[in-house]
N, C-alpha and C positions, 0 to 999 in steps of 0.2 A: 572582372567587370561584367557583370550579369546585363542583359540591354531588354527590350521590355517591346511590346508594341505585338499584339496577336491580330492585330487586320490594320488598316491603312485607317479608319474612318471607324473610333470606338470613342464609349458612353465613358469620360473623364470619372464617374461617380463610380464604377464597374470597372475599375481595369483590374486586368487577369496577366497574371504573371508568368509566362510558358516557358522554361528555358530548358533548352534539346540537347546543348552540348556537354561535353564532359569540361570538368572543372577542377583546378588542383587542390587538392589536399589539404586540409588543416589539420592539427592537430590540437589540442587545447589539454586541460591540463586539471586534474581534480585527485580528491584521495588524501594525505597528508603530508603534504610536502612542507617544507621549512622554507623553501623560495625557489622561487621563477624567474630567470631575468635572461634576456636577450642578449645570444654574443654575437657581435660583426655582424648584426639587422638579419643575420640569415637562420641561426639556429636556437630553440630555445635551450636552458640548461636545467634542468631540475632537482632541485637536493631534496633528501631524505633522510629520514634518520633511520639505521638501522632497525627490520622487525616490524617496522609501519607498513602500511598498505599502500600500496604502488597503483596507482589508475590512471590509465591517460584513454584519452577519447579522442579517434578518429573522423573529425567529422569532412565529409565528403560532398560533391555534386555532380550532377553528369545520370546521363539514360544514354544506354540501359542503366536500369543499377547498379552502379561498380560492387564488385569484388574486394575487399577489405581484406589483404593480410599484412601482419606482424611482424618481422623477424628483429635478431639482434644479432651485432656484429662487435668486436672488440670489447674493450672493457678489462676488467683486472683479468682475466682470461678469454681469449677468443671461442666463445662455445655461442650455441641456439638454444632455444629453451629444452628444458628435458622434456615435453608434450613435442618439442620441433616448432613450426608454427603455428599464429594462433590467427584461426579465420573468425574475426568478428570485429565488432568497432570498439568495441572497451577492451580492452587491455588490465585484467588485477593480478596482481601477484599479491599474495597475502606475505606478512610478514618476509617479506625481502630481504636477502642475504648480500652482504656486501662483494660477493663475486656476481651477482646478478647486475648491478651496475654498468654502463655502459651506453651506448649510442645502439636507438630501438629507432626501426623502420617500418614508418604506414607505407603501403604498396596497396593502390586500388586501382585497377583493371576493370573495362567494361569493352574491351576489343577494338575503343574508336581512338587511336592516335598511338602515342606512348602514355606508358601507365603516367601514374601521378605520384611522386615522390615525397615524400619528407619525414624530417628528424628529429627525432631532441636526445639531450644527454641527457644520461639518465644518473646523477652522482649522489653514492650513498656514504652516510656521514654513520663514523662507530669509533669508539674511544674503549678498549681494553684496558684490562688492571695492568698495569705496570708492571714489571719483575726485578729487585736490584739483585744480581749476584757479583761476589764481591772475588778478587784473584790479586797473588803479589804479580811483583818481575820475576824472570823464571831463573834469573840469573841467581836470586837470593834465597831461593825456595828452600828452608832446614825444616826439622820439627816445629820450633816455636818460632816460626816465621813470621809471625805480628807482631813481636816485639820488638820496636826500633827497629822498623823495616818501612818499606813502600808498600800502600795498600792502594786499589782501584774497587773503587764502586761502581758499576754500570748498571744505569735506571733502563730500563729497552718495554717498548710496548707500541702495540698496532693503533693505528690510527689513520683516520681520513678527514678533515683535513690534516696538515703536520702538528704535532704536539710541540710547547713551549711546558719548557722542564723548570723545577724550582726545588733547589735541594735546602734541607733544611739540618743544623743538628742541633735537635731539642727544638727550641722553638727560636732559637737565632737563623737570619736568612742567609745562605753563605752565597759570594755571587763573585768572578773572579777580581782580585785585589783586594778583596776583604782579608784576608787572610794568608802569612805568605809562605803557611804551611797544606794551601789549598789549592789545588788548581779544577778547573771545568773547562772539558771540552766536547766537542764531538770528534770521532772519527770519520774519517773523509770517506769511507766505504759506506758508513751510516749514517749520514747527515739527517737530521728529522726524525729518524727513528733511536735512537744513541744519546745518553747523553752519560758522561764521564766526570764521575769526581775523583782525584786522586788526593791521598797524602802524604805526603813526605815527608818519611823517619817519624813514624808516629808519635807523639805525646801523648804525655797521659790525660789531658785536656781530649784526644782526638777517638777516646774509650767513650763512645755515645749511641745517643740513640739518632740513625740518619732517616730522614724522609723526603721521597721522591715526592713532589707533586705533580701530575700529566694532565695539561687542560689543555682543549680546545678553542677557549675562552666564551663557553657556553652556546657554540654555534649548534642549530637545531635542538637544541635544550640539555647537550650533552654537558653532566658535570665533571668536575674535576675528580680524578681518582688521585687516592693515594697508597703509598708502601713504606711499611717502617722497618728498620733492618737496625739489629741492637750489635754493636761491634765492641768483643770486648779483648784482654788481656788472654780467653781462652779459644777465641775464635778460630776453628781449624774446618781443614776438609774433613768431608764423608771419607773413611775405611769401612771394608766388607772382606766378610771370610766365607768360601761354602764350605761345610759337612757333607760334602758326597763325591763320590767318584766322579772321573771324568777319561772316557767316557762310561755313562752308565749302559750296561747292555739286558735289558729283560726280556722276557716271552710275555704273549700277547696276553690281558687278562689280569693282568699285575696292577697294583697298585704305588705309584713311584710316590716318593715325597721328596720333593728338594729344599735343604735348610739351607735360607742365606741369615749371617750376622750380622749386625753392627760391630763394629772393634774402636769407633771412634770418630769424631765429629762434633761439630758444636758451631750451631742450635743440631739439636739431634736431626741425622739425616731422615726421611722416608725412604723406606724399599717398595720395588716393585720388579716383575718380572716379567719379560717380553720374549718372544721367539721369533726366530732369524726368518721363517718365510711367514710371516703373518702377526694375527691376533693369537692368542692365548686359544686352547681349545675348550669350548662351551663349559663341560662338563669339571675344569680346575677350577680350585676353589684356593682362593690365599689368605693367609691371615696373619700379621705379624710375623712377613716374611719367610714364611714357609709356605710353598706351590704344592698344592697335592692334584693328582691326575691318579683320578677312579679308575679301574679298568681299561688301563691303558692300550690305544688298538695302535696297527702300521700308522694310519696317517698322522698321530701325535706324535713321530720322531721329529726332530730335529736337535738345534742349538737354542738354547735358551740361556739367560744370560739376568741374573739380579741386577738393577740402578739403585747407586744409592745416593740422593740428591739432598744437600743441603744450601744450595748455591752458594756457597765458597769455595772456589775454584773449580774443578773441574770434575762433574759425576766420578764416582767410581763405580766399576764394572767388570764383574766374573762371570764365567761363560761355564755351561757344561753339555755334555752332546748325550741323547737320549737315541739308545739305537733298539729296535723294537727287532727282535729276533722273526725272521721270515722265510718262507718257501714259497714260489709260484710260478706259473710261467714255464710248465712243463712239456720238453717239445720235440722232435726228434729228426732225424733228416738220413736217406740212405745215400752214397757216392760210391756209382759202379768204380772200374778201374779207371784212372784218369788218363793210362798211357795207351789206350785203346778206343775206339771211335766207336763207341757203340754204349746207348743208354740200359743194356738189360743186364744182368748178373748172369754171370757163366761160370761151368768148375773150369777149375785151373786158374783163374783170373783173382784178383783182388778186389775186395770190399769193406769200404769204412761204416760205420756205423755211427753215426755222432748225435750225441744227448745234450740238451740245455738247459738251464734252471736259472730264475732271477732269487739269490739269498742274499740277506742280510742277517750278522754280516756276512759277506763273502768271504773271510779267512778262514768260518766254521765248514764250510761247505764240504763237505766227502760223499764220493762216489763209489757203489760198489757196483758188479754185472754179475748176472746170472746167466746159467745157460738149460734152459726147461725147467726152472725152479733150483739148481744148482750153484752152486757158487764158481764165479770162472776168477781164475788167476791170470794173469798177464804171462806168455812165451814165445816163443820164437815165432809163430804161428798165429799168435792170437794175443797183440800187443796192445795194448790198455795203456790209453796218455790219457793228461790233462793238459788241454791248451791253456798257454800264459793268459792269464787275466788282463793285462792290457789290449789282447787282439780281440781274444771274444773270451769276455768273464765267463764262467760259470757254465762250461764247456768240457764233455770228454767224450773222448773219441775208441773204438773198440774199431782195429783194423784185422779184418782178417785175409791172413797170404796165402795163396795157392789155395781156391777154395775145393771143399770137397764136400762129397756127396754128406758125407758124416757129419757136415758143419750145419747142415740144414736144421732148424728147431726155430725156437723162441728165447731172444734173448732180452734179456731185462736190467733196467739202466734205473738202479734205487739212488735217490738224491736224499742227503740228510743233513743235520747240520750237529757238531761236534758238541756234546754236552746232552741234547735231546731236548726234550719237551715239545719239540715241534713234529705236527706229522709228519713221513717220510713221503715222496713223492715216486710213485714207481711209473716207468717208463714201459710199454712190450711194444715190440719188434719182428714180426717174423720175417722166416731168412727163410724161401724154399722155389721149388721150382716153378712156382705159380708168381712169385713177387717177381710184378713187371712195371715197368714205367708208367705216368697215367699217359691220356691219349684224351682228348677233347673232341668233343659232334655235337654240331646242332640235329635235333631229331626233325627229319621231313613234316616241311608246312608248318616251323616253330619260327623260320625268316624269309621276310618279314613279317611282324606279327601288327595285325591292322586291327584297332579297338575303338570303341567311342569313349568318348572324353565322357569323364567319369565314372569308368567300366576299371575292375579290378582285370589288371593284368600279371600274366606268370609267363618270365622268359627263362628259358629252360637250355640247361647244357648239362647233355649226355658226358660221365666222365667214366672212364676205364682205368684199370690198372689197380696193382696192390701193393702197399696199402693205397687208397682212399685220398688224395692231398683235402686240402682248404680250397675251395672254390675264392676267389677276388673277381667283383663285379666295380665296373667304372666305365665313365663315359669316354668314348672312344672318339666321336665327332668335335669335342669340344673338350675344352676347360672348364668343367661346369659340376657342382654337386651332383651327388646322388641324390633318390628322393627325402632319405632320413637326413640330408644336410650333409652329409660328409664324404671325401672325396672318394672314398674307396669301404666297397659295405663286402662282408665276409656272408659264403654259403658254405654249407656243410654238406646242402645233397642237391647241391649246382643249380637250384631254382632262387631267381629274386622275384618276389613278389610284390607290386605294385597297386596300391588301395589308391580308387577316386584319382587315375589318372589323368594327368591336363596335357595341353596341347602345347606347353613350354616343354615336355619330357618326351617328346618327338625326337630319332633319332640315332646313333649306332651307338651300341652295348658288348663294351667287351667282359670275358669272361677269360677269367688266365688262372691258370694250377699256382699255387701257391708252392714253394721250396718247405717249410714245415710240414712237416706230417706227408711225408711223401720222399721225392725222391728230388735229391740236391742236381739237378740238369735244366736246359734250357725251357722254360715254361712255357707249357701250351697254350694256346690261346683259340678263342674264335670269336667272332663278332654277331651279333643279333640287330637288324633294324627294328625298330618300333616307333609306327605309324600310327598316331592319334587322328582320326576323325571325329572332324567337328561341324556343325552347321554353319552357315557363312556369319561372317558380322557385317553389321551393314548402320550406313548412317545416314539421315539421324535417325537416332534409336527412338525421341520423343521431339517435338517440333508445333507451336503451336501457332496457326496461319489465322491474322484475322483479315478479313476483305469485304468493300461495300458491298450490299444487293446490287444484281449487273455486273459485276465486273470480274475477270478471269480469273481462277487460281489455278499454279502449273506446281504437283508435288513430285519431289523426285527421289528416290531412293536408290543408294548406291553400295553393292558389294566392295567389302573393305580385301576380307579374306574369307577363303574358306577349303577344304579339305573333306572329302573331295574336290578338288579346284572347279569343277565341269556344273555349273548351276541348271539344275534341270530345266526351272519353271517357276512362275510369278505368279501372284493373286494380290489384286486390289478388290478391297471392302469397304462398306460405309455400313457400321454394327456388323449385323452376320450377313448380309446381302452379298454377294457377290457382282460385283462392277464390270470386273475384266479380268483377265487371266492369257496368258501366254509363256512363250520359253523363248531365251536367249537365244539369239544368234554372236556375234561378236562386240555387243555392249556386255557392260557389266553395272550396267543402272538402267531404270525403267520409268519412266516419266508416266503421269496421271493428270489428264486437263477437265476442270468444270468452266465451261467457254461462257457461263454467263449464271453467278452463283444467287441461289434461290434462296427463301428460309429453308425449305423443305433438303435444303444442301447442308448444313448445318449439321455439325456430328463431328465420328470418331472416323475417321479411315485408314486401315490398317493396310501396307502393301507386306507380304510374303512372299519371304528366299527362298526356294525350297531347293537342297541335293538329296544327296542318300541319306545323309543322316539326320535331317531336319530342318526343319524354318528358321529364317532370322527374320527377324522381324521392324518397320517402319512402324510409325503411329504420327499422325497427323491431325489436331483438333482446330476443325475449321469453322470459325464464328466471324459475327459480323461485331463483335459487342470490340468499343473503343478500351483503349487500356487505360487501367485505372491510375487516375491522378494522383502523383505522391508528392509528400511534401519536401522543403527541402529540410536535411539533417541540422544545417542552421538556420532556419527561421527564428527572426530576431524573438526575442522574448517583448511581451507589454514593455510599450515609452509610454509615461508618464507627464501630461502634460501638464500644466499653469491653471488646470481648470478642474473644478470640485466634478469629480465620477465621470472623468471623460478619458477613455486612454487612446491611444493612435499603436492600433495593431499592421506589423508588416507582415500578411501572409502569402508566400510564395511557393508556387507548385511547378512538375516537371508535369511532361506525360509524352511518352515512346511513340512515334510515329505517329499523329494523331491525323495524319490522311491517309491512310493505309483501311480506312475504314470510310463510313458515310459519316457525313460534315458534322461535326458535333453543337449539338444546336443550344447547349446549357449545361453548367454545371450547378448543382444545390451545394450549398451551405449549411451547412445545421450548426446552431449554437446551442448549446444546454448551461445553466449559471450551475456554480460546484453548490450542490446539497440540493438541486432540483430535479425534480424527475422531467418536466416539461423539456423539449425542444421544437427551438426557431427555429423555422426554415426561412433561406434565402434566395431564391433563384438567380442565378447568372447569366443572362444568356449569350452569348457567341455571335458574332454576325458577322459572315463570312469566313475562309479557311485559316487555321488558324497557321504564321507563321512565326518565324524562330529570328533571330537576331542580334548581331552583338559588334563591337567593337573588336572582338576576340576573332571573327570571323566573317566571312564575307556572306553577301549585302551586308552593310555598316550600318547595324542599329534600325533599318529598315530607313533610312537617311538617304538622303538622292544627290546629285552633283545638280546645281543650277545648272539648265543647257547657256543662259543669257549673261553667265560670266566671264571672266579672261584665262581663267584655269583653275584645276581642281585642285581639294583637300586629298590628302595621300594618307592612308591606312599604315602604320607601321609599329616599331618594335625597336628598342634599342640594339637588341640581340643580333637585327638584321639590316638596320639603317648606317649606312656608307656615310661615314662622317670625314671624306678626305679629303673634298674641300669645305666643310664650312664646321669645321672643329671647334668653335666659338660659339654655338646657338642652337637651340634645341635640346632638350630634356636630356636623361641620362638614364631615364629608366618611366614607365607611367606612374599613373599617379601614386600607386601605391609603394613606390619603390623597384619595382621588378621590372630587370630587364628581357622579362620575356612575354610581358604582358602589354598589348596592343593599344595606341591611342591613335589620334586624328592630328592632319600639323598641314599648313603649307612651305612648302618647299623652294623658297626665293631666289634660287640661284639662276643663273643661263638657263635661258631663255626669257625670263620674267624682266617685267622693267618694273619701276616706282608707281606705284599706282596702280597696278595690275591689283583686281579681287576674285576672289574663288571666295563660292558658296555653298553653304552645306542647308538642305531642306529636309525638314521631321517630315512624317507622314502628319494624316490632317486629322485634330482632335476635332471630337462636336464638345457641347459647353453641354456639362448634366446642371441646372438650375435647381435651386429649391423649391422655388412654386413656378408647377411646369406651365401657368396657364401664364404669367409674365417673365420676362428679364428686367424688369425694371430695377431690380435687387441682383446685377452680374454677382457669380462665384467668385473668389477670391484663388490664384493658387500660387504654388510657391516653384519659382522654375530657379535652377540652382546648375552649376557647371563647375568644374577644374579649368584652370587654365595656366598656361604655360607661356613666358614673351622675357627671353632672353636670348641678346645680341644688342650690339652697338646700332643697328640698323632696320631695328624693330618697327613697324609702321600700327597701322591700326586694327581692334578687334572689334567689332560689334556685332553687340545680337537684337533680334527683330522677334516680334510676335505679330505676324501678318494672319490679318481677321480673315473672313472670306470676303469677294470682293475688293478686295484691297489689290494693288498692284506692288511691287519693290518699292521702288519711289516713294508711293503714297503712305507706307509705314515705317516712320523714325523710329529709330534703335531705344530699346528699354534698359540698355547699359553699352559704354564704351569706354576702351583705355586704348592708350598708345604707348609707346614708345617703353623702353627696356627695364623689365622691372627686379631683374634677377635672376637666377639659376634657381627657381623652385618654383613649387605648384600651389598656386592659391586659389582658393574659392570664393566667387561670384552668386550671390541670392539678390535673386528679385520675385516680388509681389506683381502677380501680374491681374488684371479682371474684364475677361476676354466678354464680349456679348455675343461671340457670334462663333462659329467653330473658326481655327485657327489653325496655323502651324507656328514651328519655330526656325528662325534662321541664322545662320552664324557667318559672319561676311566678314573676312580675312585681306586684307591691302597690305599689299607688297608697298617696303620699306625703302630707302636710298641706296642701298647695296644687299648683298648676299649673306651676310647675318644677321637675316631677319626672321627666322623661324619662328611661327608661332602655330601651337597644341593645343588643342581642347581635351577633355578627358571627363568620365562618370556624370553623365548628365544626366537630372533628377526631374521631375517636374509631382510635386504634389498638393494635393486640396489643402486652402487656407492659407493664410498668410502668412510669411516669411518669420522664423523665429528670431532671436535675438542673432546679432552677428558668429558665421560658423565656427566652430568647435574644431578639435584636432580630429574628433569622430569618425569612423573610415564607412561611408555609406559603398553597401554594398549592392543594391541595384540601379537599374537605372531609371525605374518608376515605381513611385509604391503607394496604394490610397489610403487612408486615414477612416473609418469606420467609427461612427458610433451606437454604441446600445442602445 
C-alpha cells in the first residue's frame, strides 16, 4: 500500500507521488503459457508447453533500486540454471526443456530490510510417442510361444500431465469387460505411465493389428499420439550372432571390424552397438550391423556389446572385449639393503633393483636385463623375479647379493610384450660408487621468497644424489591446489614456476623426492615460504556523495588489507590537486572534511593507501545535483474512461534521499504524442521538503492522531496483532489479503468504554480550481477508502471532509455505517466538492463491548467525480491525479 502526500499543504491539481520505501515483489507472467491460475492466494502456477518460450517478469519497488535475482529450486530435478543465476528483471528461456520446470525465485535486494521474495511454478506440459512392446509369462516361454499362449502388451510413454490410454484392435475399442479374452490394467509401480493389455490363450480372432492411443486430452494443444504393433502367428523375439572373437587383441593402428547378425525375429529387429564406458568412438562407422573402428588407438578398448531390439520381449545382447596391445609407464626404483640402517650402497651388502611397466595385456608382458649391453641370466648372485601381478603388476626385480666391486656397470631392464609389434621399452640404471641417495636444500635467500602480485615467480629446490628422482611440489600450509589446479605438480630439475602470481598463493611450498627414478627410501623433503605483496585494498573503492551548498561532507576511507601490513602514508585529492596528505599512526582509515561545501567543491576526490608496493585507491564524486527520479516498474498503463479522447494516466515516481541535497523546487514533465517530434513541457513545482509516507511505516500516511479525542487509531499487521482476547473482530490480513501488510483499526477493548472516539487527520489539501480567478465552479473529487467492521459489538465509522475554518462539530460526516457488517473488506466512494482547502477525517466510536474493531485501509482521494460503484480492482496507491491532454 503505497501512501502519497510530499508536503503537508499541496496543489490537489499537481500531486506528486514520492515513495522511499522498499516494496515486495511481484511477479507477473508473459511469453507463451497455456495458463496462469492461482494456488492457495499465495503462489502463481504457470503451464507451458514444451520448447515454447518461458518469460516471466519481475516487477519490483523500493530505492535504492533493488537488485533483481532469479534462481531455481526443485522441480523434475533439483539443479540452478546452467548460466547459475540470472541478474535481471525478465526471465527467457527459449524453448524450454521439461527438466527446466519447476519453482523460479525473484529475490530483490536494495540493503533496506529483508529482501523481497516470491514464486511461481513453473509446469511444463510434453506428450512423447508411446512405445508397445509386447512379452509372454516366463513360465511358458518355448520357440512358438504365441501360439495358444498368454501375450502382454505394454503401451509406456512420457508425459506431463498423466496420460489416459485407449487400446484399440483394428478399429474396435477394447475397454475392460468387453472382451473376456482381454484384460487392461496398470501396474502399481507404474500407475500413469503403464498401461497393460493382456490376452489370454490367444485366438486366432487376437492375430491383429493393436493401437495405443496416449492423449493428454489436448491440454496446451498437445495431440494425441499413436502406435500400431501388428501381432501375428510369427511374432518372436530379436536373436543375434557375432562373427568375432572375444576377446579381440590388436596392436595400435589396426583396423577392427565387428559383425553382428540377425538369426531371427519378427518384425525384423534393428541392430546397434554401444560400448561399456561411454559413447561409440567419433571416428566408427556402422552399417547394417557391422562397427568398423579405423585406426584403432589405446583409448578405443573396451566392451562393446550389439542390441538387437524388436520390442517383443526382451532386447537381445552379445558382448565382445576389444584389447588394444600397449607399453607405458616406464619406471625404476633402487633399494639399498633393507636389514641395514643406512640409505647408501655398499660392497658386501645387498641391492634390488626394480623395474615397472603398465602393458596391455599384461599376460604378454616379458622382461629381459642386461648388464653393459649384455645379457644377464638369473644366479645365485644375481636373482632375476617377477613380482605376482596382483601385488604390483608389471614388476621385476634384479637382486643383487654380496655386492662387489665387479658388479658396478649399467644395467638394463627391456620390457616387451609377447608376439611383438609394439615398441620395446628400455629401462638403464647405473650401479657404481658415485650412486647415492638424493638429499634435498633450499639455495640461501630462495625462503622466503617475497614477490609482487602479478610478478612470475621460481621456487627452487637444490637436489643431489644419483640417479636424479622426480621432484613433487604441493602445498604444505593447506589443503589447497597447486596453481595448474591440481594437487600435486611434478618437476624434473626441482624448479616450480609460477606465472601472474596472486595473493590467494601466499604460503608454504613443499618439495619432496619422489620414490620413481631414484631411490626406493624415506623422501626428502623441504618447505619454501612464498610471500605475495600486494598494495592495500581499501573501501569504498567508488562512492558517490551528493550534499546541499553549506553544508558538511565527512569521506572516509578504510584499509581492508594489505601486505606489506605497515601503510606508509595517505593522499587526499580533488582532480590532481593535492588536499592533504599524512601517515598512520594506529588507525587504519583516514577521514577527509569540506566543513561548508562550495560549487567550486564539486569534483572527484581520490584519497591514496600507499605501502611498499603501491596505492589503493578511494574515489568519491561529490555533487550537489538531486537524484534522478525513477519511475515505478508498475506504473499502471492508460485507464480508459466513458469520455471520447480523454484518458486518466497514473504516474508514479520514487527518488533516493531527496534531502540529502538542497530543497527540490520542481520537477518537468515532458510529453511527446507517438509519430511527433514536438515536446510538452510541464512543470511541477515542490513546495516545501519533500516527505515519504505509508501505512507500511511510520508516520501513518503523513496522518496525525486528534489531540481532542478519547483515544487513538493503532498501526498494525495481522502477522503482529495479539488476538487473545478479542478473537472474534478484526481483519485477518489488509486489504489485499496479506498478513504482513499494515492497516489502521481501533482497538476497543479495557480500557475503552461505549462511546469513546479516536480520530485520524489527513495532512491539509488546498483546492487547485479551474478558473483561478473564482470558485464559484468548486472541483469535484473522488475520496475512496477500505474498510473493515466486524464483531457483534461494532459501533460507528465516520468520515469528515473539514474545510478550513471549520471546527469538528461544525463539519457533518460525508459517509457513515455502524454496526457489524462481516469478516471482509469493502469499499466506500464519495464525490466530494470542497471550496476551500480541506483535510480528511475518519472518527471511529467504540461499540457496547470488546468486539468491536474497526480498520480502515488504501485511501485514495482523486480529481472528479466518483465512477460507477467500485469494482474488485486492487488500486494500488493511495493518491493518484487524472491528467488531461
Amino acid at each position: 500500500k503505497r501512501c502519497f502526500l510530499p508536503n503537508e499543504k499541496q496543489n490537489l491539481g499537481k500531486t506528486i507521488l514520492l515513495f522511499l520505501e522498499r516494496k515486495p515483489t511481484v511477479i507477473v507472467h508473459s511469453g507463451h503459457a497455456c495458463n496462469v491460475e492461482e494456488e492457495r492466494y499465495s503462489e502463481r502456477v504457470y503451464t507451458i508447453r514444451e520448447g515454447e518460450t518461458l518469460e516471466l517478469t519481475c516487477l519490483v519497488t523500493g530505492h535504492p533500486r533493488p537488485q533483481i535475482r532469479w534462481t531455481k529450486t526443485a522441480g523434475s530435478v533439483s539443479d540452478r540454471f546452467q548460466d547459475s543465476s540470472v541478474f535481471n528483471e525478465t526471465l527467457n528461456i527459449a524453448k524450454i526443456h521439461r527438466h527446466q520446470g519447476g519453482r523460479y525465485y525473484c529475490k530483490a535486494e536494495n540493503g533496506l530490510g529483508s529482501p523481497a521474495i516470491k514464486s511461481i511454478r513453473v509446469d511444463v506440459y510434453y506428450l512423447d510417442e508411446p512405445l508397445v512392446t509386447v512379452h509372454q509369462s516366463i513360465g511358458e516361454a518355448k520357440e512358438q510361444f504365441y501360439y495358444e499362449r498368454t501375450v502382454f502388451l505394454r503401451c509406456i510413454a512420457n508425459s506431463n500431465p498423466p496420460i489416459r490410454y485407449s487400446w484399440y484392435r483394428g478399429r474396435d475399442v477394447l475397454s475392460q469387460g468387453s472382451d473376456k479374452g482381454v484384460e487392461i490394467y496398470e501396474p502399481f509401480f507404474t500407475q500413469g505411465e503403464t498401461k497393460i493389455l493382456k490376452l489370454k490363450n490367444l485366438r486366432p480372432k487376437d492375430y491383429a493389428n493393436y493401437s495405443c492411443i496416449a492423449s493428454v486430452r489436448n491440454v496446451c494443444g498437445l495431440a494425441d499420439r499413436r502406435v500400431v504393433f501388428r501381432l501375428t502367428n510369427k511374432t518372436a523375439p530379436a536373436s543375434i550372432k557375432l562373427l568375432v572373437e572375444d576377446p579381440i587383441v590388436v596392436n595400435p593402428g589396426q583396423t577392427v571390424s565387428l559383425v553382428c547378425i540377425s538369426t531371427g525375429g519378427e518384425p525384423a529387429p534393428s541392430l546397434n552397438w554401444t560400448l561399456s564406458s561411454g559413447s561409440l568412438p567419433q571416428k566408427s562407422l556402422m552399417k547394417d550391423g557391422t562397427l568398423t573402428l579405423p585406426s584403432i588407438a589405446s583409448e578405443d578398448a573396451g566392451v562393446y556389446s550389439c542390441v538387437a531390439s524388436n520390442n517383443v520381449g526382451n532386447p537381445a545382447k552379445k558382448s565382445t572385449t576389444i584389447i588394444v596391445r600397449a607399453l607405458k609407464k616406464g619406471r625404476f626404483w633402487i633399494t639399498p639393503d633393507p636389514y641395514h640402517n643406512d640409505d647408501n650402497i655398499q660392497i658386501g651388502r645387498e641391492v634390488k633393483i626394480s623395474c615397472q611397466v603398465e602393458a596391455t595385456p599384461p599376460e604378454e608382458l616379458q622382461f629381459s636385463w642386461l648388464k653393459n649391453g649384455r645379457a644377464l641370466r638369473s644366479s645365485e648372485r644375481m636373482v632375476i623375479t617377477q613380482t605376482d601381478p596382483d601385488i604390483s603388476p608389471g614388476t621385476t626385480n634384479l637382486d643383487i647379493i654380496d655386492l662387489k666391486f665387479t658388479d658396478f656397470g649399467t644395467y638394463t631392464c627391456v620390457a616387451s610384450l609377447r608376439g611383438g609389434g609394439i615398441p620395446e621399452i628400455s629401462i638403464d640404471v647405473n650401479i657404481s660408487s658415485t650412486t647415492v641417495p638424493p638429499n634435498l636444500t633450499v639455495p640461501r635467500g630462495k625462503s622466503p621468497m617475497a614477490v609482487r602480485e602479478g610478478e612470475t615467480v621460481e621456487l627452487e629446490c637444490l637436489v643431489s644424489g644419483k640417479p636424479k628422482p622426480i621432484i613433487l611440489w604441493s602445498r604444505a600450509d593447506k589443503e589447497a591446489p597447486m596453481p595448474d589446479g591440481s594437487m600435486q605438480m611434478e618437476s624434473y630439475d626441482g624448479v616450480l614456476r609460477i606465472v601472474n602470481v596472486s595473493r590467494e598463493m601466499s604460503g608454504s611450498y613443499r618439495c619432496q623426492t619422489s620414490q620413481y627414478n631414484g631411490f626406493n627410501v624415506k623422501p626428502r623433503e623441504a618447505v619454501i615460504e612464498l610471500i605475495v605483496r600486494y598494495p592495500p585494498a581499501v573501501e569504498p573503492v567508488w562512492q558517490e556523495v551528493r550534499q546541499g551548498l553549506g553544508r558538511p561532507v565527512v569521506m572516509n576511507c578504510r584499509v581492508l588489507r594489505a601486505h606489506p601490513s605497515r601503510v606508509l602514508r595517505y593522499e587526499w585529492r580533488l582532480s590532481s590537486r593535492l588536499l592533504h596528505a599524512g601517515t598512520f599512526d594506529s588507525r587504519d582509515d583516514t577521514d577527509y572534511t569540506i566543513r561548508s561545501l562550495a560549487r567550486e567543491g564539486y569534483g572527484e576526490y581520490t584519497c591514496d593507501i600507499i605501502n611498499e608496493v603501491g596505492p589503493g585507491r578511494c574515489t568519491f564524486l561529490v555533487t550537489g545535483k538531486a537524484y534522478p527520479p525513477e519511475f515505478y516498474y508498475d506504473t499502471y498503463n492508460p485507464l480508459w474512461q466513458n469520455r471520447p479522447r480523454v484518458y486518466g494516466y497514473k504516474l508514479q515516481w520514487t527518488q533516493m534521499n531527496p534531502s540529502a541535497v538542497d530543497r527540490i523546487m520542481a520537477y518537468r514533465l515532458g510529453i511527446r504524442q507517438t509519430g511527433q517530434q514536438r515536446w510538452w513541457e510541464q512543470e511541477i513545482p515542490v513546495e516545501g521538503n519533500i516527505q515519504k509516507g505509508d501505512f507500511e511505516e511510520d508516520p501513518v500516511c503523513m496522518f496525525t492522531q486528534d489531540k481532542k479525542d478519547d483515544f487513538d487509531w493503532t498501526r498494525h499487521s495481522a502477522a503482529t496483532r495479539d488476538t487473545k482476547y478479542t478473537p472474534n473482530t478484526g481483519p485477518s490480513g489488509d486489504r489485499s489479503g496479506s498478513k504482513q501488510g499494515f492497516y489502521m483499526y481501533i482497538e476497543t477493548s479495557r480500557p475503552r468504554k461505549e462511546g469513546d472516539t479516536a480520530r485520524l487527520l489527513s495532512p491539509t489539501f488546498s483546492v487547485a480550481p479551474k478558473n483561478p480567478y473564482s470558485i464559484s465552479s468548486p472541483p469535484a473529487y473522488c475520496f475512496s477508502f477500505y474498510y473493515h467492521m466486524y464483531g457483534k459489538h461494532i459501533g460507528t465509522l465516520n468520515a469528515f471532509v473539514k474545510q478550513k475554518g471549520q471546527s469538528t462539530s461544525d463539519a457533518g460526516p460525508v459517509w457513515s455505517l455502524s454496526g457489524n457488517q462481516g469478516d471482509r473488506w469493502r469499499q466506500a466512494k464519495i464525490s466530494i466538492h470542497p471550496t476551500a482547502s480541506f483535510q480528511v477525517m475518519f472518527e471511529g466510536i467504540r461499540g457496547p463491548g470488546i468486539e468491536g474493531d474497526i480498520a480502515i485501509d488504501d485511501v485514495t482521494l482523486e480529481e472528479g467525480e466518483c465512477p460507477d460503484p467500485p469494482s474488485n480492482r486492487m488500486y494500488r496507491a493511495c493518491i493518484s491525479m487524472v491528467t488531461r491532454p
